[in-house]
C-alpha positions as CSV (number, residue, x, y, z in Angstrom):
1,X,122.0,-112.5,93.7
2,X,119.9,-114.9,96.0
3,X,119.0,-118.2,94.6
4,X,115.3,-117.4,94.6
5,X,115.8,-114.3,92.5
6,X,118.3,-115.9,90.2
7,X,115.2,-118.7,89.8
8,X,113.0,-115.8,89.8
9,X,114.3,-114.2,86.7
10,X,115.0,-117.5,84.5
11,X,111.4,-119.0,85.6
12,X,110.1,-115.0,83.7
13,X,112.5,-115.2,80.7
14,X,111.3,-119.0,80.4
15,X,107.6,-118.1,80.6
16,X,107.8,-115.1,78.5
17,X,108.9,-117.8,75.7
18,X,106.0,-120.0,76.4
19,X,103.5,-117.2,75.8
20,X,105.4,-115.6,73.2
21,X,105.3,-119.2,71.8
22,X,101.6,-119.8,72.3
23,X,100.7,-116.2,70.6
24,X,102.7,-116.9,67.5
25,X,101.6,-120.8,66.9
26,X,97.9,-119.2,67.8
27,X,98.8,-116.5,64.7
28,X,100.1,-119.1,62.8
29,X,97.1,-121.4,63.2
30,X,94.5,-119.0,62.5
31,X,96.3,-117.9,59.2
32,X,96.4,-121.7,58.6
33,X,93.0,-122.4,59.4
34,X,91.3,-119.2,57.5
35,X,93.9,-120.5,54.2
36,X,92.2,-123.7,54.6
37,X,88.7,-122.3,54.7
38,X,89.1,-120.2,51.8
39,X,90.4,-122.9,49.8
40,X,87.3,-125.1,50.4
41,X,85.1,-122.3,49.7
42,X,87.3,-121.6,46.0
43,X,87.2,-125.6,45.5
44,X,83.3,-125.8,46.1
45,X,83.2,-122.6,44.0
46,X,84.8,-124.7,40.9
47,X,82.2,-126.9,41.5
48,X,79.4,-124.4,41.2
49,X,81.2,-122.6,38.6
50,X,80.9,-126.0,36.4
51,X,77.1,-126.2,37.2
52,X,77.0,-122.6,36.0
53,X,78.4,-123.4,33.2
54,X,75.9,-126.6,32.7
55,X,73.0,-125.1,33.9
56,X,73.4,-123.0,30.3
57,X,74.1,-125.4,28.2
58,X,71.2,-127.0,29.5
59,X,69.3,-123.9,28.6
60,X,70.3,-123.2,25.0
61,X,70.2,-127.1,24.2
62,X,66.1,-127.2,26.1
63,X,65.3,-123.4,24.1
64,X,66.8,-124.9,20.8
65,X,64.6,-128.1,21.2
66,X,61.6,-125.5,22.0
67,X,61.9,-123.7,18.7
68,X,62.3,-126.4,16.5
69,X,60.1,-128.8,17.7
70,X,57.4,-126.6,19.9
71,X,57.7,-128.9,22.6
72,X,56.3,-127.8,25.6
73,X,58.2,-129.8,27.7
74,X,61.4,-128.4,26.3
75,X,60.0,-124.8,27.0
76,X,59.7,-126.0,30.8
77,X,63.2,-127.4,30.9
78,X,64.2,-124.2,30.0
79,X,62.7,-122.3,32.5
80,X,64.1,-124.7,35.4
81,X,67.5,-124.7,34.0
82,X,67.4,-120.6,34.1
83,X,65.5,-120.6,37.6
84,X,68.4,-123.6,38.6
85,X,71.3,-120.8,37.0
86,X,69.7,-118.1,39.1
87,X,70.3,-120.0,42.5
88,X,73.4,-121.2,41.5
89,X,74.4,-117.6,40.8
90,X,73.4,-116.7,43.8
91,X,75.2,-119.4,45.9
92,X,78.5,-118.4,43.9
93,X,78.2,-115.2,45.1
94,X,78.0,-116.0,48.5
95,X,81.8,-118.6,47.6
96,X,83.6,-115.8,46.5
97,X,85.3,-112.9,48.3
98,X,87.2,-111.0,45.7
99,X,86.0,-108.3,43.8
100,X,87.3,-109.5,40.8
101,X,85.8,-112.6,40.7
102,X,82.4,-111.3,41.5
103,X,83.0,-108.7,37.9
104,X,83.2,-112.1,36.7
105,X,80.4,-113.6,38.1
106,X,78.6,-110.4,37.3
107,X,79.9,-111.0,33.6
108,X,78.2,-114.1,32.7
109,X,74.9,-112.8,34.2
110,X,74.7,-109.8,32.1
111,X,75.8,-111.7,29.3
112,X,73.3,-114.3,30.2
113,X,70.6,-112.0,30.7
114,X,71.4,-110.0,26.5
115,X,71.4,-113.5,25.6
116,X,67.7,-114.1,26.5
117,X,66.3,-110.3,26.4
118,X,67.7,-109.6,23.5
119,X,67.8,-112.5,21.3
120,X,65.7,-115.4,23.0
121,X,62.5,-113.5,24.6
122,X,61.4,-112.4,21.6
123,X,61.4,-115.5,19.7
124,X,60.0,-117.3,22.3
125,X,57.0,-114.6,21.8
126,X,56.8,-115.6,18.1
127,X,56.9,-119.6,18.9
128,X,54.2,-119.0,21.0
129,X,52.3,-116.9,17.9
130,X,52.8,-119.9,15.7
131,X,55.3,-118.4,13.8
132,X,57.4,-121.7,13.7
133,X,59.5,-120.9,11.0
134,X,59.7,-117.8,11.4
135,X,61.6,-118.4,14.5
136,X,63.8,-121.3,13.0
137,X,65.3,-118.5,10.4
138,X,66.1,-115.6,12.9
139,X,67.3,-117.8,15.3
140,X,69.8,-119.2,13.3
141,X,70.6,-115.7,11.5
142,X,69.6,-113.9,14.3
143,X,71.8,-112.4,17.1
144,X,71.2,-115.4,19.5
145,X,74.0,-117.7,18.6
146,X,76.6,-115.0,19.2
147,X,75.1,-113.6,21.9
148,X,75.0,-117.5,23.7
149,X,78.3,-117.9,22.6
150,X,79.0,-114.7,24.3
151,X,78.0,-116.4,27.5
152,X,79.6,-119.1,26.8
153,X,83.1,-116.9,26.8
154,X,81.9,-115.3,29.6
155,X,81.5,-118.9,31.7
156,X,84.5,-120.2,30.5
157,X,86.5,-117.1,31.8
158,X,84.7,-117.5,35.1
159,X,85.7,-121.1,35.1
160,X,89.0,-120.3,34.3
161,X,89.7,-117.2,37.0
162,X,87.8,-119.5,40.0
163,X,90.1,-122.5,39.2
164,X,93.5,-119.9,39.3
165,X,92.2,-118.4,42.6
166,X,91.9,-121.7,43.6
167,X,94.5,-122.7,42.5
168,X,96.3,-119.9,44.6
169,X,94.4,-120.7,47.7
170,X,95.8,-124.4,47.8
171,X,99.1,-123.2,47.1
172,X,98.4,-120.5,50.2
173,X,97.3,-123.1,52.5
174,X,99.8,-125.4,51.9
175,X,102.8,-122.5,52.4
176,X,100.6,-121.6,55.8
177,X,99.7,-125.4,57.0
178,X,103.8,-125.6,56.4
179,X,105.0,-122.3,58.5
180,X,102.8,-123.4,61.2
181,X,104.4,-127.0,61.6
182,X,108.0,-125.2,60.9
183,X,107.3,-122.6,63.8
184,X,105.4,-125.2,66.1
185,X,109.6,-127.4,65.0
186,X,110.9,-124.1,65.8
187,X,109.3,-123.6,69.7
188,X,109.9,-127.6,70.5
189,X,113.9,-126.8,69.8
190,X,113.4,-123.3,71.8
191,X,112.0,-125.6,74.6
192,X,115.1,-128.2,74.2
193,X,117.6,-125.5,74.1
194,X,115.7,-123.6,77.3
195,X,115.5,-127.0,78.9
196,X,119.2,-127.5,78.2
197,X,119.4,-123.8,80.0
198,X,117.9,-124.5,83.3
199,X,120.0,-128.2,83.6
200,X,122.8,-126.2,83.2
201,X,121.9,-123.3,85.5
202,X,120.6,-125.9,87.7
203,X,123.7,-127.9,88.2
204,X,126.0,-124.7,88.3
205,X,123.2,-123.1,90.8
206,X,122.3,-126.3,93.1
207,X,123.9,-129.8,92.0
208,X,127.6,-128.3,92.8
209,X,126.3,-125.7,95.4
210,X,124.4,-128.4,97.6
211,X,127.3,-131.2,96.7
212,X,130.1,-128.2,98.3
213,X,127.3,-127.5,101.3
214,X,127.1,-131.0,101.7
215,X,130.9,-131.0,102.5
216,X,130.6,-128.8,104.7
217,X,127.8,-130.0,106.7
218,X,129.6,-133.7,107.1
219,X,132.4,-131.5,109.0
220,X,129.7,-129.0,110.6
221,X,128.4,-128.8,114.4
222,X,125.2,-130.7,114.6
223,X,123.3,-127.6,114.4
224,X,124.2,-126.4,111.5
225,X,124.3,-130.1,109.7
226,X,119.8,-129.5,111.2
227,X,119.9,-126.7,109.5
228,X,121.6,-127.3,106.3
229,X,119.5,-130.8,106.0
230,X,117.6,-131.4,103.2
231,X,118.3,-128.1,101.5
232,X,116.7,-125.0,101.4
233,X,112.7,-125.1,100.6
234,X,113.0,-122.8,97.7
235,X,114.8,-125.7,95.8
236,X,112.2,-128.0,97.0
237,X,109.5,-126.0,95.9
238,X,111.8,-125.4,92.0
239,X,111.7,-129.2,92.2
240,X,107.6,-129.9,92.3
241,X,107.1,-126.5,90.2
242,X,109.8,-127.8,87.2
243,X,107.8,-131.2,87.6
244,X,104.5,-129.7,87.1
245,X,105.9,-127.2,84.2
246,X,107.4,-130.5,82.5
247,X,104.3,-132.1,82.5
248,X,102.1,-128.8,81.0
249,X,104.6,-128.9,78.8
250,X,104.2,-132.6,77.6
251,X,100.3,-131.6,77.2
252,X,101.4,-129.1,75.2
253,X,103.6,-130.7,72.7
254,X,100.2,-133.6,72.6
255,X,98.2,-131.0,71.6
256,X,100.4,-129.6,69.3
257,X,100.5,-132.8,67.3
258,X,96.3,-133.2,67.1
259,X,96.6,-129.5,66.0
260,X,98.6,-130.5,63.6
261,X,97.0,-133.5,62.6
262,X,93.2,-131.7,62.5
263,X,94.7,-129.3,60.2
264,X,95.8,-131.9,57.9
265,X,92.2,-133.3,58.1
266,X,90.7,-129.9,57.4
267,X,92.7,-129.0,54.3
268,X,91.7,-131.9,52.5
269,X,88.0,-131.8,53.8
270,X,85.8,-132.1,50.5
271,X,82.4,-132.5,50.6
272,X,80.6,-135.9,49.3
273,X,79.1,-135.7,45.7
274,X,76.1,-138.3,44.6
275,X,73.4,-138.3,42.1
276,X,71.2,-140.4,41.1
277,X,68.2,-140.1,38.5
278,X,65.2,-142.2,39.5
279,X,62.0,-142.6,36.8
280,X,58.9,-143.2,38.3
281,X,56.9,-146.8,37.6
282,X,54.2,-145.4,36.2
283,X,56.0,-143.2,33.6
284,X,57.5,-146.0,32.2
285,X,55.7,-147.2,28.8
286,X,53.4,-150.4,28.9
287,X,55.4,-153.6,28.6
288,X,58.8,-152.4,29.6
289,X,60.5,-152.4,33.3
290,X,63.8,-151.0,34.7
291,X,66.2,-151.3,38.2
292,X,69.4,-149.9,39.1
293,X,71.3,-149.6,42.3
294,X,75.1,-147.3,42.6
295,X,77.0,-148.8,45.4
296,X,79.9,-146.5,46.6
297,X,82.9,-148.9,47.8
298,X,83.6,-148.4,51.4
299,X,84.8,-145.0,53.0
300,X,84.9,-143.1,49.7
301,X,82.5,-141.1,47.4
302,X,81.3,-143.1,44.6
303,X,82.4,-142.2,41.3
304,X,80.7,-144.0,39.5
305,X,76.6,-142.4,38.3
306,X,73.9,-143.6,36.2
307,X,70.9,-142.0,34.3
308,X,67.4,-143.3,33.2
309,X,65.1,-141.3,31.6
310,X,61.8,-141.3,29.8
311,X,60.5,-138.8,27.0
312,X,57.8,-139.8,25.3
313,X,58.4,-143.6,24.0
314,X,61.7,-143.2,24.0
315,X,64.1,-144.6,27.0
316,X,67.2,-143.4,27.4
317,X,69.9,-145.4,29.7
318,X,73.0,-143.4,30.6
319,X,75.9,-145.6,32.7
320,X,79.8,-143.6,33.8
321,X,82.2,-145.3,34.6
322,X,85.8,-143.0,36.5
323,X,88.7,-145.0,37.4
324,X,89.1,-142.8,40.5
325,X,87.3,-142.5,43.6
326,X,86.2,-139.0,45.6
327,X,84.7,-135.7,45.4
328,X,86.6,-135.2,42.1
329,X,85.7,-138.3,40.3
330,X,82.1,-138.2,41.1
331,X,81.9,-134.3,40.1
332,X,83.6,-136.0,36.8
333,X,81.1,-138.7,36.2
334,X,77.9,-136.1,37.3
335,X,79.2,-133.5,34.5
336,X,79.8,-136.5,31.8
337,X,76.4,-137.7,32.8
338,X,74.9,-134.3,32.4
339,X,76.7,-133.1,29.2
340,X,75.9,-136.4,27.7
341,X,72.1,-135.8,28.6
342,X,72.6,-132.1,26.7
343,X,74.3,-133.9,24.3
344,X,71.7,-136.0,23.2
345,X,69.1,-133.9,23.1
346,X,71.1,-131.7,20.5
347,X,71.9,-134.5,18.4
348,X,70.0,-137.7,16.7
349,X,73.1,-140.2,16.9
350,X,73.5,-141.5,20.4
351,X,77.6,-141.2,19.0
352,X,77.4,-137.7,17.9
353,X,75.8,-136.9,21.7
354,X,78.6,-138.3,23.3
355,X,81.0,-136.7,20.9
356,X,80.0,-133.4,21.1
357,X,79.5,-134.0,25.4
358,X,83.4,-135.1,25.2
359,X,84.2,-132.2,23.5
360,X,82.9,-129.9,26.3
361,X,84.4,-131.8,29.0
362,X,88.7,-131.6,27.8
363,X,89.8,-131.4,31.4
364,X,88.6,-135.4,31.8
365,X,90.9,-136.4,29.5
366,X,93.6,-138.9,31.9
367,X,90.8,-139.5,34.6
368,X,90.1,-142.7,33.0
369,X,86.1,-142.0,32.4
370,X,84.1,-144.2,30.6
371,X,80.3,-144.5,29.4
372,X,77.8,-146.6,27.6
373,X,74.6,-144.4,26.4
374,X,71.9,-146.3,24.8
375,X,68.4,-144.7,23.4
376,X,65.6,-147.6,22.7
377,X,62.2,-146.8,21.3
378,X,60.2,-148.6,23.3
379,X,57.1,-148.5,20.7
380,X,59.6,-150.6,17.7
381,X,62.2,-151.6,20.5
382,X,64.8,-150.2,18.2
383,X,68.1,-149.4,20.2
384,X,70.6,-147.2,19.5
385,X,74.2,-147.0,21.6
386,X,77.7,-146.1,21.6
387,X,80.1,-147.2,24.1
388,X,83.1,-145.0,25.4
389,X,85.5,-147.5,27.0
390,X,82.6,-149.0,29.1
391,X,82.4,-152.6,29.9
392,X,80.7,-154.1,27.6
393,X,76.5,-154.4,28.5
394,X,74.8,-157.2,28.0
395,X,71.9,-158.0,25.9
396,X,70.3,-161.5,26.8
397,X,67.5,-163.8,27.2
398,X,66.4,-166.7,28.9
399,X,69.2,-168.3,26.0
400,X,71.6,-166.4,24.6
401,X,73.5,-163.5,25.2
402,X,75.3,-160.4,23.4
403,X,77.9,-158.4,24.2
404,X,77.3,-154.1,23.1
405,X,81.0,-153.6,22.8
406,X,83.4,-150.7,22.9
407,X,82.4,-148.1,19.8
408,X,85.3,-145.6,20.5
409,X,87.8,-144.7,22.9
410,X,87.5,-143.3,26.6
411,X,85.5,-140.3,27.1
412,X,87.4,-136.5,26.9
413,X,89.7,-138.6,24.3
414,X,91.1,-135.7,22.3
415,X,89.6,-135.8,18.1
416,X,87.5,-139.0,19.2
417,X,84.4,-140.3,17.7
418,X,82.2,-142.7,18.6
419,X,80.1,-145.2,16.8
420,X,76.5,-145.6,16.5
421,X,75.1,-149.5,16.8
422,X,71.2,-150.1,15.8
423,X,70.0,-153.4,16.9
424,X,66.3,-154.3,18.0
425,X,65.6,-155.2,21.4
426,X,62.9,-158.2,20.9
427,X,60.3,-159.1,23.9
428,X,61.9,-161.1,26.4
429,X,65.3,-159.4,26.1
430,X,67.3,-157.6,29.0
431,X,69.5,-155.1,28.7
432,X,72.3,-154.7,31.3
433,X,74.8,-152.2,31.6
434,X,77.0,-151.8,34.6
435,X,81.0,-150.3,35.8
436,X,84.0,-152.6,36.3
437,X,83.7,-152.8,39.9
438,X,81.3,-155.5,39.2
439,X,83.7,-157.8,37.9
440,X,87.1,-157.0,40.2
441,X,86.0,-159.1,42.7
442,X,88.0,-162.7,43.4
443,X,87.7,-165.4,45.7
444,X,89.4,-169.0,44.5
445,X,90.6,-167.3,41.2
446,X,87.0,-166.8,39.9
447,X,85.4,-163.6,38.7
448,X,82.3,-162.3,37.9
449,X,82.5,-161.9,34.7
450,X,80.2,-161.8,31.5
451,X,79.2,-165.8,31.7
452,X,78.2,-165.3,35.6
453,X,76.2,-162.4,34.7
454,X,74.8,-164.5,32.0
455,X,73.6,-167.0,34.0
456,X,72.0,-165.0,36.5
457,X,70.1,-163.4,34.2
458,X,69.0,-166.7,32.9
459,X,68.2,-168.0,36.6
460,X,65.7,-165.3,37.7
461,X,64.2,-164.6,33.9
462,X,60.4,-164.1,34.0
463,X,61.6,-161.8,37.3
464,X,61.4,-158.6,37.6
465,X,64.5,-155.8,37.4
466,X,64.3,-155.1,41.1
467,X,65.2,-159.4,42.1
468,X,67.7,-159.0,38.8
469,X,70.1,-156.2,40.5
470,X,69.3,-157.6,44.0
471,X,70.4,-161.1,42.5
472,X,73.8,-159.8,40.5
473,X,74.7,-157.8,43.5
474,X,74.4,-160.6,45.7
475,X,76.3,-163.1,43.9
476,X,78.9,-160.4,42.8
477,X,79.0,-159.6,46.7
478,X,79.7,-163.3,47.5
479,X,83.2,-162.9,45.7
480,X,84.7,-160.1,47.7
481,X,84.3,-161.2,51.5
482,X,86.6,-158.0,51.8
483,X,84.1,-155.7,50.5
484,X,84.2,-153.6,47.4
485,X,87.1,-152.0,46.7
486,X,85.8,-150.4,43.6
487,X,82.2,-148.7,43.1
488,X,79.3,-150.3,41.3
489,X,76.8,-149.4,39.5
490,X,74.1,-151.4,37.9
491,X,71.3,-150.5,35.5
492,X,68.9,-152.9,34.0
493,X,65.9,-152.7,31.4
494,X,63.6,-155.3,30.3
495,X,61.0,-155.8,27.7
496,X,58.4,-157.8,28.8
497,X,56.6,-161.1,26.4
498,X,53.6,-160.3,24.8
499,X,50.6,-161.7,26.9
């Protein structure tokens, strides 16, 4: 066999490899990639699930407020969290690819719709006849709490099946992320081994071949030493195509590793998570003022959240607190911010809110999350709080100060309760609540602690919320020339002097 064909058939059997090579680690990175894809879709679809499940809680709590108290407002609530539950239905839908789960999904919206056909829509039509106690009686011996709890079954089964298939998915995408890395380990040793093959055909094929023609030559007429000279242009041609192959080659294996190394991105892509609740000046009642500011610490997605709200005269101040940072912790802190909200609305003792909102929440337990709620009438200035863990707020004047301590453990703490405290907020006083990242920062052994705060406080008293945050957060700032390697988050009310 001639040299060219001998070259000729090793250069096929070698290329055959390659594209064999590329075809499978194209396979195997498509399987990767659609794993990946459908495990982001099941992980945002346990985040909608959990709104879902919120958004009705939201409703029974707003429809329960409704019948015992006729409030309008409450009526409205509930109409926007079942127009909010529609939507998220529908995006859900749209997550979800298996049959199975869309019986679920179908589940809890036939449930959901029983539950307010059957049970709520005609109450609703005898609240709106005055029939006020009427309604308070067959609602609570009526079919409506079983059929909501119904739902409630229903939403916590969907819950439940999303997280397994999602579960599933992550373990899918992690087997597929790991075949394609073993087979791309697999092709760079079938590329040694082949490389190993054509050094050896090469030297038994040329190296020894033009060393024994060389020989010859040096004892040849000087013809044939013309002839023989510089070898054959075949070889030289081998030579400049093996170069070129060895470089493709090298581009190859480059590209290889950014495949890899996207793929590691997009498995753990989440999306970023951030709420904030804002109330409006001009909502606020006569005489009282309030600022906050959430500031994420650098690169992540804060997981910290905070709350104020106005109904009526009453002011309500939520602040949570997660020890972790990400996607995760701030979908933790948003659903402990909005169970508490439910929570309260269900219950008169800012403790029994945030008792009952830890009970729905059993999966935080171990994420560290913490809260301080506190409800003030802002006609008496009476104020009502319970602390979960928090960092103690602070209550302060122009003089002193006072610490709104702990009342019970960390939120999601299994059998926990919380304390109620009643104090009065006087004219004059602020009330700041805030997360720990305040007070991690160092520089020269100091911290910003309770006394700093304090004092700053004091310093711009008379000024209004807005200059109090921008103040604290400068000052804070001025101790972590790094940056902030926690979030903060900062909420501040004030009751003005009488003029």
């Amino acid at each position: 066999m001639s040299l060219r064909r001998r070259f000729t058939l090793l250069c096929a059997v070698f290329l055959g490899l390659a594209v064999a090579a590329s075809g499978g680690g194209a396979a195997f990175y498509t399987r990767a990639r659609d794993a990946a894809r459908e495990h982001a879709r099941l992980n945002q679809a346990v985040i909608v699930a959990g709104d879902l499940r919120s958004s009705v809680v939201t409703q029974a709590a707003a429809i329960r407020a409704y019948f015992l108290n006729a409030d309008a407002a409450s009526y409205g609530e509930f109409t926007q969290a079942r127009s909010d539950a529609a939507e998220i239905t529908g995006q859900l839908q749209g997550l979800i690819s298996t049959s199975g789960l869309r019986r679920t999904v179908e589940a809890v919206t036939q449930a959901a719709l029983k539950w307010r056909t059957e049970a709520l829509n005609p109450l609703i039509a005898l609240e709106q006849q005055g029939a006020y106690q009427q309604v308070i009686e067959q609602y609570a011996a009526g079919p409506a709490i079983g059929l909501f709890q119904k739902v409630t079954t229903a939403s916590r089964a969907l819950q439940r099946d999303i997280a397994g298939a999602e579960n599933t998915a992550a373990k899918h995408a992690d087997t597929t992320r790991l075949n394609a890395i073993e087979y791309t380990g697999g092709v760079v040793v079938v590329i040694g081994l082949a490389a190993l093959l054509i050094r050896a055909a090469a030297s038994a094929w040329l190296v020894r071949p033009v060393a024994a023609l060389a020989d010859t030559m040096r004892s040849a007429d000087p013809v044939d030493q013309l002839a023989g000279s510089g070898g054959p242009s075949e070889l030289r041609d081998l030579a400049r195509s093996s170069e070129g192959l060895r470089l493709r080659l090298h581009e190859e294996l480059k590209e290889a590793a950014r495949s890899r190394a996207t793929l590691g991105q997009h498995s753990s892509m989440l999306m970023s998570l951030r709420a904030r609740s804002e109330v409006q000046a001009d909502q606020l009642p006569a005489g009282w003022d309030y600022s906050a500011q959430l500031v994420p610490a650098a690169g992540v997605v804060a997981g910290d959240c905070y709350d104020i709200s106005v109904v009526g005269a009453r002011l309500t101040m939520i602040v949570v607190d997660v020890v972790d940072q990400g996607v995760e912790a701030a979908f933790a802190s948003l659903r402990a911010k909005e169970l508490v909200r439910a929570g309260l609305r269900m219950h008169g003792a800012v403790g029994d809110g945030l008792r009952w909102a830890s009970e729905q929440m059993p999966d935080a337990f171990g994420l560290g999350v913490t809260a301080f709620v506190a409800s003030i009438d802002c006609a008496t200035g009476t104020l009502t709080y319970a602390n979960a863990g928090h960092p103690e707020a602070v209550l302060c004047d122009g003089v002193q100060s006072q610490g709104l301590r702990e009342t019970g453990p960390e939120f999601a703490t299994p059998d926990a309760t919380w304390a109620t405290r009643t104090l009065t907020m006087l004219p004059g006083q602020v009330l700041i609540a805030y997360t720990d990242g305040l007070v991690v920062g160092r520089r020269d052994s100091r911290r910003f602690g309770l006394e700093r705060l304090s004092n700053v406080v004091r310093d711009n008293y008379g000024d209004s919320c807005d200059v109090i945050v921008k103040q604290v957060l400068t000052e804070a700032g001025a101790l972590m020339p790094g940056g902030a390697n926690d979030d903060i988050a900062i909420a501040v009310i004030a009751r003005a002097m009488p003029m």
